[in-house]
DODRENVEX-202916 format. One line per field, with one value per atom (N, C-alpha, C): residue number from 0; chain; atom name; x, y, z. Coordinates in pm, whole numbers, always signed. Layout:
! residues N
num [NUM; ...] $
cadena [A; ...] $
atomo [CA; ...] $
c1 [X; ...] $
c2 [Y; ...] $
c3 [Z; ...] $
END
This chain:
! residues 86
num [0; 0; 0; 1; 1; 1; 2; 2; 2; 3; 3; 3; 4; 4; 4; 5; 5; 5; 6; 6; 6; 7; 7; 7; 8; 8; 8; 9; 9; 9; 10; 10; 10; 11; 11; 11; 12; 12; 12; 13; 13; 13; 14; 14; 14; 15; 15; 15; 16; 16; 16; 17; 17; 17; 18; 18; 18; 19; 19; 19; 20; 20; 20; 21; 21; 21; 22; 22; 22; 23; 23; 23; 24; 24; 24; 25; 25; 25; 26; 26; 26; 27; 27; 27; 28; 28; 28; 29; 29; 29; 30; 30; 30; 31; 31; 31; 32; 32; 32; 33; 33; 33; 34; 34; 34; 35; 35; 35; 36; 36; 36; 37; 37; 37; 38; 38; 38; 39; 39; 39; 40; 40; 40; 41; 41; 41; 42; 42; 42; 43; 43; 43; 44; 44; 44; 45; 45; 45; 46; 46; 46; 47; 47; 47; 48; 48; 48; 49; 49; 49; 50; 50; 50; 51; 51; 51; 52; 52; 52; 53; 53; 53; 54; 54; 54; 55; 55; 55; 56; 56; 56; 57; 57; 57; 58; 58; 58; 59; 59; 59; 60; 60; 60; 61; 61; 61; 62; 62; 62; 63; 63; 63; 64; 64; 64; 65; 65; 65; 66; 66; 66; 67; 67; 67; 68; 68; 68; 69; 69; 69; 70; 70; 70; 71; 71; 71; 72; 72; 72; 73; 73; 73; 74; 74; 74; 75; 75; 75; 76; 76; 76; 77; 77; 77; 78; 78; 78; 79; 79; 79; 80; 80; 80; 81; 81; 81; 82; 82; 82; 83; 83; 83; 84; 84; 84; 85; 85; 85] $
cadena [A; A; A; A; A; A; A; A; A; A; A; A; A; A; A; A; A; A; A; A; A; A; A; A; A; A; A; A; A; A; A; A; A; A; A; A; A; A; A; A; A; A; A; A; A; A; A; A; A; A; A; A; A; A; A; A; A; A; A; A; A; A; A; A; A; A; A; A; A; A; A; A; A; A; A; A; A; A; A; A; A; A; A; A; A; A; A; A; A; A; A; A; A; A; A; A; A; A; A; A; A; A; A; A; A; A; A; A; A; A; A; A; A; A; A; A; A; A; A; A; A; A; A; A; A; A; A; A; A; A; A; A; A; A; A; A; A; A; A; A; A; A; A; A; A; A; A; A; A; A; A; A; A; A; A; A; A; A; A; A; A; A; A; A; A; A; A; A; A; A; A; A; A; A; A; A; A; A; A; A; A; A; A; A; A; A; A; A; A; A; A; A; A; A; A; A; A; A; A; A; A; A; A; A; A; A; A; A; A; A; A; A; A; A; A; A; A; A; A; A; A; A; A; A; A; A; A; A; A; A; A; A; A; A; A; A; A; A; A; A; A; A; A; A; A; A; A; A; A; A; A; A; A; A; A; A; A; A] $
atomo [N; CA; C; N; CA; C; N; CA; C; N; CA; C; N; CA; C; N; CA; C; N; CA; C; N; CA; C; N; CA; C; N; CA; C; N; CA; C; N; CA; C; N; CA; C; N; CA; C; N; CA; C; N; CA; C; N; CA; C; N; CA; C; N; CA; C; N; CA; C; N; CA; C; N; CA; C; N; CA; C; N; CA; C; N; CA; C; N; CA; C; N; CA; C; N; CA; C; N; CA; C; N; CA; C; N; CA; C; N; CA; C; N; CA; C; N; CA; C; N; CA; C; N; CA; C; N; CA; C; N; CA; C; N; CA; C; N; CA; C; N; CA; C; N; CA; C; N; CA; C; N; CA; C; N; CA; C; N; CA; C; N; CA; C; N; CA; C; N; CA; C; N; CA; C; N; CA; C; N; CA; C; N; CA; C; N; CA; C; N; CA; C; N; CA; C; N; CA; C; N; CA; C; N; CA; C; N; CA; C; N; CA; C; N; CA; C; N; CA; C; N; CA; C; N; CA; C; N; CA; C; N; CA; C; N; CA; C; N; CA; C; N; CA; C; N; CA; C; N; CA; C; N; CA; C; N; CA; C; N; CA; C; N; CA; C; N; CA; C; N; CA; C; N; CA; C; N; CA; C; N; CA; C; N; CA; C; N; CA; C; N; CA; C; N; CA; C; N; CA; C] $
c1 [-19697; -19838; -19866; -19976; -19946; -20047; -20037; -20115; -20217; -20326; -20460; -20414; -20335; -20278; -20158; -20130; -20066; -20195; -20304; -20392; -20502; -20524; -20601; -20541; -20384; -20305; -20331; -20336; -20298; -20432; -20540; -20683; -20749; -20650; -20673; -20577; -20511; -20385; -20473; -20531; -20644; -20728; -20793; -20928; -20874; -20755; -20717; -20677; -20628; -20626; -20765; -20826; -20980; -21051; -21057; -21077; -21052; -20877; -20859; -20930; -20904; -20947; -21148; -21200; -21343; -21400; -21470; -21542; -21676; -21712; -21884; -21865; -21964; -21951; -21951; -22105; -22120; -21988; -21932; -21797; -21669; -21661; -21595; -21653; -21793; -21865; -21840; -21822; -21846; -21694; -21568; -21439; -21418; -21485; -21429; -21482; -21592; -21687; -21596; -21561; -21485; -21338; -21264; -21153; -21204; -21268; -21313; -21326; -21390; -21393; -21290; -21199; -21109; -20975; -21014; -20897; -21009; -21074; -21141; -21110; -21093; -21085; -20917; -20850; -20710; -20610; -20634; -20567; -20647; -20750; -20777; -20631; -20655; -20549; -20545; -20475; -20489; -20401; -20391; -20347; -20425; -20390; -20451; -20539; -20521; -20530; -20749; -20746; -20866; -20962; -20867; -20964; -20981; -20919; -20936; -21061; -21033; -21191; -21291; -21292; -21441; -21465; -21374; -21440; -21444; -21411; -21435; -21558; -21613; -21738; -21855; -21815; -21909; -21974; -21839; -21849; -21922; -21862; -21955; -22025; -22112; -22256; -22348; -22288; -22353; -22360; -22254; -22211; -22314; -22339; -22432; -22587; -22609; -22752; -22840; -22674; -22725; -22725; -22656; -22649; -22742; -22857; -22962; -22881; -22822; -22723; -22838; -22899; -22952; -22971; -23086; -23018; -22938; -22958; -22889; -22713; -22728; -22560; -22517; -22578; -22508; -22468; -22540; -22466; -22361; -22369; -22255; -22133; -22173; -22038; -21983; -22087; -22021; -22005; -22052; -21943; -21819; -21777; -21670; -21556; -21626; -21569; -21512; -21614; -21608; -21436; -21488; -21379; -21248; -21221; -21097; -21040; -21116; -21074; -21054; -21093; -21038; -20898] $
c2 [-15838; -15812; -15663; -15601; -15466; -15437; -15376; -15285; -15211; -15205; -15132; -14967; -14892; -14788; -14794; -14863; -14872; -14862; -14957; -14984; -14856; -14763; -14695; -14555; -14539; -14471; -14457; -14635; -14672; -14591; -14643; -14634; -14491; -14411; -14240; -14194; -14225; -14178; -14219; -14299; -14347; -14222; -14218; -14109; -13989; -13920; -13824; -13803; -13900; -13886; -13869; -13949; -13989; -13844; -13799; -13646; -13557; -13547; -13437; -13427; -13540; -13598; -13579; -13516; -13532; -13396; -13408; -13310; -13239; -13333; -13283; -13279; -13183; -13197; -13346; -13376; -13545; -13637; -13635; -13694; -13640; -13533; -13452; -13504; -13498; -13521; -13643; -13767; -13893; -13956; -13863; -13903; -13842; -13736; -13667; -13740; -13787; -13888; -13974; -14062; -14178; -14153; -13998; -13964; -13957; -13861; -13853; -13953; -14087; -14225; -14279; -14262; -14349; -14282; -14146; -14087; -14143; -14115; -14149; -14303; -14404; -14551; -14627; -14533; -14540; -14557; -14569; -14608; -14719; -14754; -14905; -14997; -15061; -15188; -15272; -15365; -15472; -15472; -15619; -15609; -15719; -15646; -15777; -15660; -15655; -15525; -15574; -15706; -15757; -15752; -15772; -15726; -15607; -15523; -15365; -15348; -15379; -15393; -15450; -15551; -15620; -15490; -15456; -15371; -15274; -15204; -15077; -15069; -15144; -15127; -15153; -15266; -15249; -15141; -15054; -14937; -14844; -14871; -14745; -14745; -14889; -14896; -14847; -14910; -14867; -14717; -14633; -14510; -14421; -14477; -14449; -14442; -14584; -14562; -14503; -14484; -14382; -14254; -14183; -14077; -14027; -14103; -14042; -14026; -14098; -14060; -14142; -14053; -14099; -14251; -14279; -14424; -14407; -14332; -14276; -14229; -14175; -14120; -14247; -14320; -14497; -14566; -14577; -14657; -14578; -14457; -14432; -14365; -14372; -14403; -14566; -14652; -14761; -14838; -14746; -14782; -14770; -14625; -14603; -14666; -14697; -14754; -14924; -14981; -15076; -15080; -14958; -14914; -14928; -14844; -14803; -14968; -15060; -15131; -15290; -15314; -15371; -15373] $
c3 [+6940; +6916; +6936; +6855; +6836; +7011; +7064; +7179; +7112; +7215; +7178; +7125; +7237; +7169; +7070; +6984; +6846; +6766; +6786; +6671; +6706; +6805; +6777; +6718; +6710; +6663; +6519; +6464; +6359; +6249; +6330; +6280; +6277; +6406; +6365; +6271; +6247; +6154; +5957; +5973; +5830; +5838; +5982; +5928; +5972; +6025; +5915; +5826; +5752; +5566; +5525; +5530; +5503; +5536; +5622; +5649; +5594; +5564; +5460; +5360; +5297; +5165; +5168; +5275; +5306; +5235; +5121; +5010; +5097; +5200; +5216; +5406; +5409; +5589; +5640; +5576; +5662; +5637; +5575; +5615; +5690; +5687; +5808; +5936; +5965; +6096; +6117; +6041; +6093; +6111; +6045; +6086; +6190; +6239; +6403; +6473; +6419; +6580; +6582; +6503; +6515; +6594; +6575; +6600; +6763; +6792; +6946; +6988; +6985; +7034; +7074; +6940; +6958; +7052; +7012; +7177; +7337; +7301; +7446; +7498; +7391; +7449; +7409; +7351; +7327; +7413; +7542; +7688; +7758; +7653; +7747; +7724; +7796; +7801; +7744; +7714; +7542; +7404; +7393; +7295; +7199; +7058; +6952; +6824; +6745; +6657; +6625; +6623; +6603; +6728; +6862; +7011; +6999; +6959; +6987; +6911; +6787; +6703; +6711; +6797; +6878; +6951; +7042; +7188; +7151; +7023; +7016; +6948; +6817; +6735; +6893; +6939; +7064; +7148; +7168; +7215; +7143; +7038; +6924; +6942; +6882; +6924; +7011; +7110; +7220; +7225; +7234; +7191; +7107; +7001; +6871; +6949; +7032; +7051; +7146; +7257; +7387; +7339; +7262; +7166; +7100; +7020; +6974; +6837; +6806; +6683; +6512; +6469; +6347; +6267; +6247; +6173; +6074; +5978; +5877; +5903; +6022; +6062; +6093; +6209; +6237; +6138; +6061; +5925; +5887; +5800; +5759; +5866; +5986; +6104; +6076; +6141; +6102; +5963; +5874; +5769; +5743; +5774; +5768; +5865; +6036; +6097; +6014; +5941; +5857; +5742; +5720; +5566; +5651; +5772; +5826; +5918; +5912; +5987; +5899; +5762; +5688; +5600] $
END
């Protein structure tokens, strides 16, 4: 079973492609947020590629709304969090 740090490896290793590949700032901005997160919670403990993705959008969230983070930026954060995790 993959470990939380395989799958948050897995899921930064997407949004820096996704990054390169990023034409406009607001998508630069919303793959670093996601990159910073996911180093920050990448040594929790766990395994299960689908737990990591419950507890992390959780986190986001929460993340997103103590933040003051835009309605407009929240969506297209967790969209992309969406895109990278299907």
């Amino acid at each position: 079973m993959i470990t939380f740090a395989e799958r948050s490896d897995a899921l930064s290793e997407q949004l820096r492609e996704l990054e390169h590949q990023a034409d406009d700032g607001d998508q630069l901005f919303y793959c670093a947020y996601l990159l910073g997160l996911l180093g920050l919670h990448s040594a929790i403990e766990g395994e299960g590629a689908e737990e990591f993705d419950a507890y992390f959008e959780t986190e986001l969230k929460a993340t997103l709304a103590a933040e003051g983070v835009t309605d407009k930026d929240q969506d297209a954060i967790l969209g992309l969090w969406k895109q990278v995790t299907q």
